[in-house]
KEKE-3310 file (N, C-alpha, C; in steps of 0.2 Angstrom, whole numbers, plus 5000, padded with zeros to 4 digits):
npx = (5004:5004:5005:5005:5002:5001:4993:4980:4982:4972:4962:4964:4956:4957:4955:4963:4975:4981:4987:5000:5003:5014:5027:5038:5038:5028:5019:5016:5005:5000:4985:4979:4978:4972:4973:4985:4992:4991:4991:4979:4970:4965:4973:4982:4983:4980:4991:5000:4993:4995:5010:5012:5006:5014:5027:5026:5023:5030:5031:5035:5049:5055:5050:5040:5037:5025:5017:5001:4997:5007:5011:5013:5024:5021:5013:5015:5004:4985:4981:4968:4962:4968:4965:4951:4949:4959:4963:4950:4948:4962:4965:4965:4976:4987:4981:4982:4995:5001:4995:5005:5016:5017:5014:5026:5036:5032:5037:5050:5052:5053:5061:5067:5070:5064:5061:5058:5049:5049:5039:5036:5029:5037:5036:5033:5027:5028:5042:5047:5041:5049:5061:5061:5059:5071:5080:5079:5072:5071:5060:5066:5058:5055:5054:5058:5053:5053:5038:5033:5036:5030:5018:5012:5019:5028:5041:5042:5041:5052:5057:5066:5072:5080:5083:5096:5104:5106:5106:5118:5118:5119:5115:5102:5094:5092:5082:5072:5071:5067:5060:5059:5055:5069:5077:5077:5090:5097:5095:5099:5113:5115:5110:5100:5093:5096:5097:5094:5083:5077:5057:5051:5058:5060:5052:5060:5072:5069:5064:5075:5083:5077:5075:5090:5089:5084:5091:5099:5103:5089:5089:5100:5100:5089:5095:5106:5098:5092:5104:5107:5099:5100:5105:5094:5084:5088:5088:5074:5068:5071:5065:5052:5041:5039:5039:5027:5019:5020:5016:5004:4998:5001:4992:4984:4985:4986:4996:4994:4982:4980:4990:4985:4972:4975:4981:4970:4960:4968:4977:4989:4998:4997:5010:5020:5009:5008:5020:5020:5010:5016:5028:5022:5018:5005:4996:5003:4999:4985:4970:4960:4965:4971:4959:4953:4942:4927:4910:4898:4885:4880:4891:4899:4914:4931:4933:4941:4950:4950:4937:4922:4911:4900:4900:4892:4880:4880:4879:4888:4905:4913)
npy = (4994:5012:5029:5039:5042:5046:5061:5068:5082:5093:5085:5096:5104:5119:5138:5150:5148:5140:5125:5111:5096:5087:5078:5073:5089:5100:5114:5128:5140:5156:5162:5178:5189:5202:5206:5210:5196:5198:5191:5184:5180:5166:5161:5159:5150:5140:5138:5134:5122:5117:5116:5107:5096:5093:5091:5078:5068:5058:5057:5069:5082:5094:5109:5122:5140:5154:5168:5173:5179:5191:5200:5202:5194:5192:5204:5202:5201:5207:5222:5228:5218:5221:5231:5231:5219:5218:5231:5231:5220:5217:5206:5197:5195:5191:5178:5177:5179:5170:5160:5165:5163:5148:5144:5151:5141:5130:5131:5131:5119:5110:5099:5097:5107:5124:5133:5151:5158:5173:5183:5196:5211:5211:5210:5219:5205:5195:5199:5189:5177:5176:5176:5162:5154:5142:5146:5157:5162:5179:5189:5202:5212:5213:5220:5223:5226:5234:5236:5240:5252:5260:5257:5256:5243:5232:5223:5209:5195:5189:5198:5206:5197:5188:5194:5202:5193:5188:5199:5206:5219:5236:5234:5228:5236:5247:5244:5241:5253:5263:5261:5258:5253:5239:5235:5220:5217:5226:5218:5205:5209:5210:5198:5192:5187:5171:5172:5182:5186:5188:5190:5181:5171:5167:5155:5143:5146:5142:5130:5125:5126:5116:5103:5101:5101:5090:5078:5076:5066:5064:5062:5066:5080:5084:5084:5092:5105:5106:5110:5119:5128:5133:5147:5154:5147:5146:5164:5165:5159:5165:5176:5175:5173:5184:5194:5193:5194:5208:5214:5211:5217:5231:5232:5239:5253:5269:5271:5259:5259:5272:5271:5258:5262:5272:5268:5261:5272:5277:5289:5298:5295:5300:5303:5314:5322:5314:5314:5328:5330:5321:5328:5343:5337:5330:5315:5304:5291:5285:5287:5298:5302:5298:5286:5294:5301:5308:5306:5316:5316:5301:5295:5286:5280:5280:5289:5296:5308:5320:5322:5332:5329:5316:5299:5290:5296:5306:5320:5337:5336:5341)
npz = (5000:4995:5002:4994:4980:4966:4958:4949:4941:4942:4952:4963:4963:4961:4960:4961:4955:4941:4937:4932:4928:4922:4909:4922:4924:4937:4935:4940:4941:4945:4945:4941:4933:4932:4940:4941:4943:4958:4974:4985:5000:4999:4987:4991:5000:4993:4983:4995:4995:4982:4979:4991:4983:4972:4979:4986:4974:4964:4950:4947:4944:4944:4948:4943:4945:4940:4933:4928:4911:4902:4909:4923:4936:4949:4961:4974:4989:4990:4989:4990:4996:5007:5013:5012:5022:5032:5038:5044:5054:5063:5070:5063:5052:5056:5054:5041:5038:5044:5034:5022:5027:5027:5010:5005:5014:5009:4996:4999:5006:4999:4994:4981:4963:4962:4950:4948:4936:4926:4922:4921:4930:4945:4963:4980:4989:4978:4975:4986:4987:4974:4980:4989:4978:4972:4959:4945:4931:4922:4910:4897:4900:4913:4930:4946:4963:4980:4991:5001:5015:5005:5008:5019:5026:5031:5023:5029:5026:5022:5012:5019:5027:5016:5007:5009:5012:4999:4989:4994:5008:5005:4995:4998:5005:4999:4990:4999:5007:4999:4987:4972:4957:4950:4936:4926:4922:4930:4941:4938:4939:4950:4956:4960:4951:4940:4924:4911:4897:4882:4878:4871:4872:4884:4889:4881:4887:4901:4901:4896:4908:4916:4911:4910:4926:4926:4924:4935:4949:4960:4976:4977:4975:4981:4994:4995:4993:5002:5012:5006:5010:5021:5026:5025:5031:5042:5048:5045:5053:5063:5064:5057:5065:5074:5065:5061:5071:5076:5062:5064:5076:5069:5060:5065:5067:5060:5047:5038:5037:5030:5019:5012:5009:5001:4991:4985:4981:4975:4974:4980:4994:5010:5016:5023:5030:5039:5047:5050:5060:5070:5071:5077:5090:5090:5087:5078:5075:5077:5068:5070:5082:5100:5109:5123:5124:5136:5132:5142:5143:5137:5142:5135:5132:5128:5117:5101:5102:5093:5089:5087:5093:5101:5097:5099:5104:5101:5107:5108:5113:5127)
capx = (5000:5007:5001:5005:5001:5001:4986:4980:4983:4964:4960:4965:4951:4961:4952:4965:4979:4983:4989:4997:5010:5020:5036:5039:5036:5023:5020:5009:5004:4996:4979:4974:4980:4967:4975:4993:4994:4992:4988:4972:4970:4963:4976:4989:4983:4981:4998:5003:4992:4998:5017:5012:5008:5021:5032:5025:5022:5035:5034:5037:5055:5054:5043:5041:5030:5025:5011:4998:5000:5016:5013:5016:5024:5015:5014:5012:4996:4979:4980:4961:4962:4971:4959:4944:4948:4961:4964:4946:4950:4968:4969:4966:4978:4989:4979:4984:5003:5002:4995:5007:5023:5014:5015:5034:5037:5031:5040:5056:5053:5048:5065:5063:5073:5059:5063:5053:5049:5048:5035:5033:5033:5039:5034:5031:5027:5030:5047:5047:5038:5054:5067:5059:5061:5079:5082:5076:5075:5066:5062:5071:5054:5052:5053:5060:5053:5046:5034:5031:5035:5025:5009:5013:5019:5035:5042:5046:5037:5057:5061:5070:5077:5084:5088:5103:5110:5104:5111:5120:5116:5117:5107:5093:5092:5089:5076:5067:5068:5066:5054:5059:5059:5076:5076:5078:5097:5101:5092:5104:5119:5115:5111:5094:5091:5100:5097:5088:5082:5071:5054:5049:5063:5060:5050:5063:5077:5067:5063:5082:5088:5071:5081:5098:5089:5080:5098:5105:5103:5087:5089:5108:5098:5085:5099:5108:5093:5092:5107:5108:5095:5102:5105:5088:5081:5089:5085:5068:5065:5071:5061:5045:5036:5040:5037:5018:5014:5021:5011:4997:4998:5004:4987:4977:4989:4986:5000:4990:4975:4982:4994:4980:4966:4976:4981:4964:4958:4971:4980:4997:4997:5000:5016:5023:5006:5007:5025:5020:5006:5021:5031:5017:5016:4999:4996:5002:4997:4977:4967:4958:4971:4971:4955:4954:4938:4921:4903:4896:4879:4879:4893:4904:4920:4938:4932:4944:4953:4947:4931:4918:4903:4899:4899:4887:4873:4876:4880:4897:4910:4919)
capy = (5000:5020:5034:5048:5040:5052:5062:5075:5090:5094:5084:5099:5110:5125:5139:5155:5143:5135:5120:5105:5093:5081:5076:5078:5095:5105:5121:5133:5149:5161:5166:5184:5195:5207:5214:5210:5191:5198:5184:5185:5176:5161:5160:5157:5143:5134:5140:5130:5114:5115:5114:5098:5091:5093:5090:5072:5067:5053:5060:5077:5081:5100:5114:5131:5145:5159:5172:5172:5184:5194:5207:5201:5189:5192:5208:5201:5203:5210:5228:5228:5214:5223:5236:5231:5213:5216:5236:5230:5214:5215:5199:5189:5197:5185:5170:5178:5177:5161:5156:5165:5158:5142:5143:5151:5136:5124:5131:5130:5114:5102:5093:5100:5112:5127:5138:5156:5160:5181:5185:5203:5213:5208:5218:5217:5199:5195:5195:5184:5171:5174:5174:5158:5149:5139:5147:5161:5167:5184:5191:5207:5218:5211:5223:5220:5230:5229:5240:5240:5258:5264:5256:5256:5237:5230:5216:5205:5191:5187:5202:5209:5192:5185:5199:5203:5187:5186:5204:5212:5224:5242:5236:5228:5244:5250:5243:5241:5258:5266:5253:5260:5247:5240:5231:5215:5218:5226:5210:5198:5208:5208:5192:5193:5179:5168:5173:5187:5185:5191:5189:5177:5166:5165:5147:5139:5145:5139:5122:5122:5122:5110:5098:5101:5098:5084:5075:5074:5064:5067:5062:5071:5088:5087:5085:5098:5110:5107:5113:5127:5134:5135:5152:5155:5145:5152:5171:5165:5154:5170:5183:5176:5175:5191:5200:5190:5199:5215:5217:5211:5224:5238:5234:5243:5258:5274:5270:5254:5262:5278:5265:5254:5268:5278:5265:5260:5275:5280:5295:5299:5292:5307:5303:5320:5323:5311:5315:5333:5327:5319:5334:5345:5335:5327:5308:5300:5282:5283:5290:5301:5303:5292:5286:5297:5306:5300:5308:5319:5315:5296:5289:5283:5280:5279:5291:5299:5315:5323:5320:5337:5327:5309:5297:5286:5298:5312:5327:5340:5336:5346)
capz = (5000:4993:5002:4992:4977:4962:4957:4943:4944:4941:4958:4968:4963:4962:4958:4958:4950:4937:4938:4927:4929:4913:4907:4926:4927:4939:4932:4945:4939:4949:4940:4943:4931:4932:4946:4940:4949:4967:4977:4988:5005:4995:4982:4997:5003:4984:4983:4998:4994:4973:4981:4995:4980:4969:4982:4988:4968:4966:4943:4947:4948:4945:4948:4939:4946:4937:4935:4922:4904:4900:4912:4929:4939:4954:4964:4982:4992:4986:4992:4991:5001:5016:5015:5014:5027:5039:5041:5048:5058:5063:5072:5056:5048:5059:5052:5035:5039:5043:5026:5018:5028:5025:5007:5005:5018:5006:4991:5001:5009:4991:4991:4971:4960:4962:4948:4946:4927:4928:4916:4919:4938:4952:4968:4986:4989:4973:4978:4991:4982:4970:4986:4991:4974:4970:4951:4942:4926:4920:4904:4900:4902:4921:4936:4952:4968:4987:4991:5011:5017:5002:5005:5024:5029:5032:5021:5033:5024:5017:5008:5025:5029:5012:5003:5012:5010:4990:4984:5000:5012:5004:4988:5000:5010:4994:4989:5004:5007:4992:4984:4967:4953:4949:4930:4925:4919:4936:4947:4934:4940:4958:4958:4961:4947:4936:4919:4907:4889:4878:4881:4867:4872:4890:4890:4881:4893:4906:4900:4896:4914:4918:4906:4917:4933:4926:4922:4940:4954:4964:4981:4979:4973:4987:5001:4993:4992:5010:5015:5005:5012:5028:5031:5024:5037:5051:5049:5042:5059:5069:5064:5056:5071:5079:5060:5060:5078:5073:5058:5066:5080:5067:5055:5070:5065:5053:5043:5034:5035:5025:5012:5010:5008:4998:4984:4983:4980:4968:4975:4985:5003:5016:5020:5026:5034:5046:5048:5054:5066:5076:5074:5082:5095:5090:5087:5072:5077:5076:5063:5074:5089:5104:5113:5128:5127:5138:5131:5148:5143:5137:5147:5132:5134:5122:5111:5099:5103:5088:5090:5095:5096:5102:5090:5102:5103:5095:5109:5110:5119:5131)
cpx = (5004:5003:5001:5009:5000:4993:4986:4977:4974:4961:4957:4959:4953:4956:4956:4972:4979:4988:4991:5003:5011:5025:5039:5041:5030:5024:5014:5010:4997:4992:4974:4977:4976:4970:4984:4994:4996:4988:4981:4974:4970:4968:4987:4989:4983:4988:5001:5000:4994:5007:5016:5011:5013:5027:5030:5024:5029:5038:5034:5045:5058:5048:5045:5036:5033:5017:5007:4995:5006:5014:5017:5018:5020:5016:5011:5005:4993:4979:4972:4959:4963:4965:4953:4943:4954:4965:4956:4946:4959:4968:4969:4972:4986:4989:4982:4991:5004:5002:5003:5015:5022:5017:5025:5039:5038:5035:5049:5056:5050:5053:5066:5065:5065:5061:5057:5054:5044:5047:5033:5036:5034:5040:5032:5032:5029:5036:5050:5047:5046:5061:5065:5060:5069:5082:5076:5079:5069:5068:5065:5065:5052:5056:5055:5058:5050:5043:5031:5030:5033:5018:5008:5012:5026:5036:5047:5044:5043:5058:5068:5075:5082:5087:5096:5108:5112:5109:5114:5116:5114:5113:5099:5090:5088:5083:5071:5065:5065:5061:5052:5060:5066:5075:5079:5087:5101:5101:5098:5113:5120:5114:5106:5091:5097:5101:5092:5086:5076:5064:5050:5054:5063:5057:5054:5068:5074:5067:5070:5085:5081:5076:5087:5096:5088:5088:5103:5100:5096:5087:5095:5103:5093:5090:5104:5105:5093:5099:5110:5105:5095:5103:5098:5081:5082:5088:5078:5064:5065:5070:5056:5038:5035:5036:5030:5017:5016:5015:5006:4995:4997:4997:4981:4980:4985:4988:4996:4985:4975:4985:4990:4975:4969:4979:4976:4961:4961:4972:4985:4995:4999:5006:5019:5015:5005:5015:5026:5014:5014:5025:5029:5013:5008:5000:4995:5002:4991:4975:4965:4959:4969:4962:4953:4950:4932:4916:4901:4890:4875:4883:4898:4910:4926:4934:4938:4947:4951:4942:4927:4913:4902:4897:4894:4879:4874:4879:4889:4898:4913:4926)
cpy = (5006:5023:5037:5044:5045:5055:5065:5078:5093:5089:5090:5104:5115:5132:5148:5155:5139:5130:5113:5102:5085:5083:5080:5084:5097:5109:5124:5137:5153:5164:5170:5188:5199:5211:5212:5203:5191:5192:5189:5178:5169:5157:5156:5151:5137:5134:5134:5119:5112:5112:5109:5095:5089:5091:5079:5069:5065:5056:5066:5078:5087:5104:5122:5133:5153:5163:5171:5177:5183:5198:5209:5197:5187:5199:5209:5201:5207:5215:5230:5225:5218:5228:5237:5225:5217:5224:5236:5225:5214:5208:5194:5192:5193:5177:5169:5178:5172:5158:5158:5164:5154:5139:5144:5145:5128:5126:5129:5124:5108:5098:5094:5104:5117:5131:5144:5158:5168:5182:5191:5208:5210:5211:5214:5209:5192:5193:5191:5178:5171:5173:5164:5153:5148:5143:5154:5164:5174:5186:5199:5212:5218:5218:5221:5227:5229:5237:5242:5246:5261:5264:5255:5250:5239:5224:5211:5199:5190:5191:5206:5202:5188:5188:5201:5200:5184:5191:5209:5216:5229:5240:5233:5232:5250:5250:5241:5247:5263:5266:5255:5254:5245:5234:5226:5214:5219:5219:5206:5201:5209:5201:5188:5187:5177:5169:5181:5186:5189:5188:5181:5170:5165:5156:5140:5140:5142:5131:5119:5120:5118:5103:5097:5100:5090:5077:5075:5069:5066:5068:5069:5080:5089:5088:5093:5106:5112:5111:5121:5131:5135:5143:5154:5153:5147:5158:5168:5162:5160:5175:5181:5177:5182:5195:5196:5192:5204:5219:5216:5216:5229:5237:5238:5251:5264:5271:5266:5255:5268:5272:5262:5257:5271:5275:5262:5262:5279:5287:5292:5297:5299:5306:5308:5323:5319:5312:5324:5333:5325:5325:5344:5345:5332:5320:5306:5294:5283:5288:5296:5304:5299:5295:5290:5302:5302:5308:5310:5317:5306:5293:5286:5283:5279:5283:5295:5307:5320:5327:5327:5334:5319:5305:5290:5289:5307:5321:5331:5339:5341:5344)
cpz = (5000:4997:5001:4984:4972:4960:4952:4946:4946:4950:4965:4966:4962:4957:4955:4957:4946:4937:4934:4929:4922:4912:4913:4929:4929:4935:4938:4943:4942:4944:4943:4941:4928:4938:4946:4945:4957:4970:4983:4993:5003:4990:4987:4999:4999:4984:4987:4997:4986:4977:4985:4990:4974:4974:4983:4980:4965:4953:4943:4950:4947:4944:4946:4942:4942:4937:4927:4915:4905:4904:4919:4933:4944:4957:4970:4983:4990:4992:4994:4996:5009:5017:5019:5020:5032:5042:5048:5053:5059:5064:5066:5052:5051:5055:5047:5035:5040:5040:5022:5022:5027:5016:5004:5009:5013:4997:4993:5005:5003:4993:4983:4969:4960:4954:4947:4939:4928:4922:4914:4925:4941:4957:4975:4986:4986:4971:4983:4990:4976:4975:4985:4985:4973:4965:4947:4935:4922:4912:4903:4902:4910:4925:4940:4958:4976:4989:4998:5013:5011:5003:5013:5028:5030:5027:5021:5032:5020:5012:5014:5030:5023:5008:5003:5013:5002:4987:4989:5002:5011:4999:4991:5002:5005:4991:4994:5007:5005:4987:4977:4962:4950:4941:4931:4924:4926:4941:4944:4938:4946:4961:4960:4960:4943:4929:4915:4900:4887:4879:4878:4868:4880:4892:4887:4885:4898:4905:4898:4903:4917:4917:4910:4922:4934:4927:4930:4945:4959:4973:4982:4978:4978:4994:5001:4993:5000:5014:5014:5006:5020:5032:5028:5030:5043:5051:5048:5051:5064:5070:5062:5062:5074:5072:5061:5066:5076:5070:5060:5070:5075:5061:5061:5069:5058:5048:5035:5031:5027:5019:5009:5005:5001:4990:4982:4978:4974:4968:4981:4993:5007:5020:5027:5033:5040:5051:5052:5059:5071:5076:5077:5087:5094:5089:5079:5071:5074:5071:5066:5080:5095:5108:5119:5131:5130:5136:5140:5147:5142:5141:5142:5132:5128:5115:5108:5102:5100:5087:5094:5095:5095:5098:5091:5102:5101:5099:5107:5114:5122:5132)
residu = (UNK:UNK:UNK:UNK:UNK:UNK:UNK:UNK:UNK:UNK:UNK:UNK:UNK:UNK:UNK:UNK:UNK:UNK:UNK:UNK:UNK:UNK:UNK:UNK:UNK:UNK:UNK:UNK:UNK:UNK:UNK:UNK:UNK:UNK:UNK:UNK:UNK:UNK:UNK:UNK:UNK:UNK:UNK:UNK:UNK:UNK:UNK:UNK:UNK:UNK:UNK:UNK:UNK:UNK:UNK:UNK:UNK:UNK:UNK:UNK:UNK:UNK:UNK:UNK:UNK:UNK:UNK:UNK:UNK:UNK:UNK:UNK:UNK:UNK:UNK:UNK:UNK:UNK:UNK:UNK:UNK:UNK:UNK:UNK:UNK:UNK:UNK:UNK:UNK:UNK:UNK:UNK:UNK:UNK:UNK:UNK:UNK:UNK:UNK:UNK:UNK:UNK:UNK:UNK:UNK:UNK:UNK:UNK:UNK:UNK:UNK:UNK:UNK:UNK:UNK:UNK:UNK:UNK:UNK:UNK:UNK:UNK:UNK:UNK:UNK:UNK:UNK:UNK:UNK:UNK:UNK:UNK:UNK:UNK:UNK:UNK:UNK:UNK:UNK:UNK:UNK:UNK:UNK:UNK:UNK:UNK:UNK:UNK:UNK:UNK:UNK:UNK:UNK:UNK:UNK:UNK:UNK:UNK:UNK:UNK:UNK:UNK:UNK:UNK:UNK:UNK:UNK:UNK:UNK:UNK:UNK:UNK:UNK:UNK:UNK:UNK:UNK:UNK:UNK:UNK:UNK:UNK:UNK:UNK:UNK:UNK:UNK:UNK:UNK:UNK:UNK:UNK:UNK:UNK:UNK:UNK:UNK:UNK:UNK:UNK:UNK:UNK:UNK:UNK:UNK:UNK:UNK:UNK:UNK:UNK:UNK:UNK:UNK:UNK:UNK:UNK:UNK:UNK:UNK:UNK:UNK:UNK:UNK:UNK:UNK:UNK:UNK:UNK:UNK:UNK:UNK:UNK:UNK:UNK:UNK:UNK:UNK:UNK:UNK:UNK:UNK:UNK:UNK:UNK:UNK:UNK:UNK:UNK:UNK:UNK:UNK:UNK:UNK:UNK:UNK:UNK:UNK:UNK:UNK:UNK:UNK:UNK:UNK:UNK:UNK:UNK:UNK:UNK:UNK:UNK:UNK:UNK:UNK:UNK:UNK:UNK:UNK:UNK:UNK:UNK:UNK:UNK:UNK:UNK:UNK:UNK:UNK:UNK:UNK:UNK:UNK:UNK:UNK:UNK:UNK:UNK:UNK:UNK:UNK:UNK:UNK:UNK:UNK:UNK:UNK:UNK:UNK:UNK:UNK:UNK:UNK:UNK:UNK:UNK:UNK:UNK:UNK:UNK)
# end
């Protein structure tokens, strides 16, 4: 009796990936290019059951992820998503780091040459997802960016622990600060990925180093795989936790509210305005300034700062 007996692909239900596996290749392709292959809560968790199975799948002996057209590889988490779910519910937004460690977990734990096929941008999360794969190769129109302190996160989801050991120190800080696109050409001589070509010839290059994985050894390239991702693993074990309560914490925050809100809506984030609340001595944490007022006439209590008239029944405040 097998217990992890091969299956097709099509079993998995998968409804915001596609998914196919022959001539032992998977191929997982994040399909949502309607909003540039941003993953969605949903699409993280496929993500991590498309790679358990690819991993346990005894005729799979490379895996390729990529995003779906020519435009985008992926560009992290659905900004929409944060807005409208977990600037509302912080604590899930916990739940939701835990998906998506889960699936970066299962990209990095296959035993399996992962290779990422850079089909276009590459942003935020986006790069994470490309940290986390073995091999990359992009085409020359692709992108490279993270996007955190613009849209008011941190990206501590493996952009602030692998980067620095991928393309050094000052050019992470660079792009984690800056979160300025760095092109395809620059990422090839950082180190970022393995290859660049034209865009019409990116699926053969890719199927070429398929072909070269496919030709060694599998147990020798899964022990292998293991070991080199040693320092990967040790920063990643010793910060993802802390960075997964942080955010959680910090999605009760302005900051996300405004980055979130403010890409939505499709204008500039107020950066400098909240940057001169704190140096006015006012409060650039809460939308509103800290809870601290109580209604004289209802009784309600932690209301805003800001606030002249109670938002429970209605009178001014003094």
């Amino acid at each position: 009796m097998r217990y992890f007996e091969s299956r097709q692909a099509t079993d998995l239900g998968l409804k915001f990936l596609l998914y196919t596996k022959a001539e032992s290749v998977a191929h997982i392709t994040i399909n949502r290019p309607e909003v540039y292959n941003a993953y969605n809560t949903p699409a993280l968790i496929e993500l991590r059951e498309a790679f358990r199975d690819a991993t346990f799948d005894d005729k799979v002996g490379v895996i390729v992820l990529t995003g779906a057209g020519d435009k985008a590889f992926c560009t992290g988490g659905d900004v929409k998503e944060y807005a409208d779910v977990y600037t509302r519910t912080p604590r899930d937004y916990w739940k939701y780091m835990t998906c998506f460690q889960e699936a970066l977990d299962a990209i990095r734990n296959t035993g399996k040459p992962v290779i990422a096929r850079i089909n276009g941008i590459v942003a935020g999360g986006g790069n994470e997802l490309n940290l986390a794969c073995d091999l990359a190769i992009a085409a020359e129109h692709a992108t490279f960016r993270q996007v955190g302190t613009r849209v008011g996160s941190v990206a501590a989801g493996g952009a602030t622990q692998w980067l620095p050991i991928t393309i050094g120190d000052r050019r992470s800080r660079e792009m984690l600060f800056l979160c300025e696109p760095i092109p395809a050409k620059t990422a090839f001589e950082w180190g970022l990925i393995n290859q660049v070509v034209p865009a019409a010839e990116l699926d053969s290059a890719v199927n070429a180093m398929v072909q070269k994985l496919l030709d060694k050894f599998p147990e020798c390239l899964r022990y292998t795989k293991q070991q080199v991702n040693f320092w990967k693993d040790l920063v990643w074990h010793l910060s993802v936790g802390h960075a997964r309560d942080w955010l959680t914490l910090h999605f009760t925050d302005v900051e996300p509210y405004e980055g979130m809100t403010s890409f939505v809506e499709k204008r500039p984030p107020d950066y400098r305005g909240l940057r001169q609340r704190a140096a006015d001595g006012g409060s650039s944490e809460y939308l509103f300034g800290p809870p601290v007022k109580r209604c004289a006439k209802c009784g309600a209590k932690g209301l805003p700062e800001s606030f002249q008239f109670c938002g429970a029944c209605g009178a001014k405040l003094v």
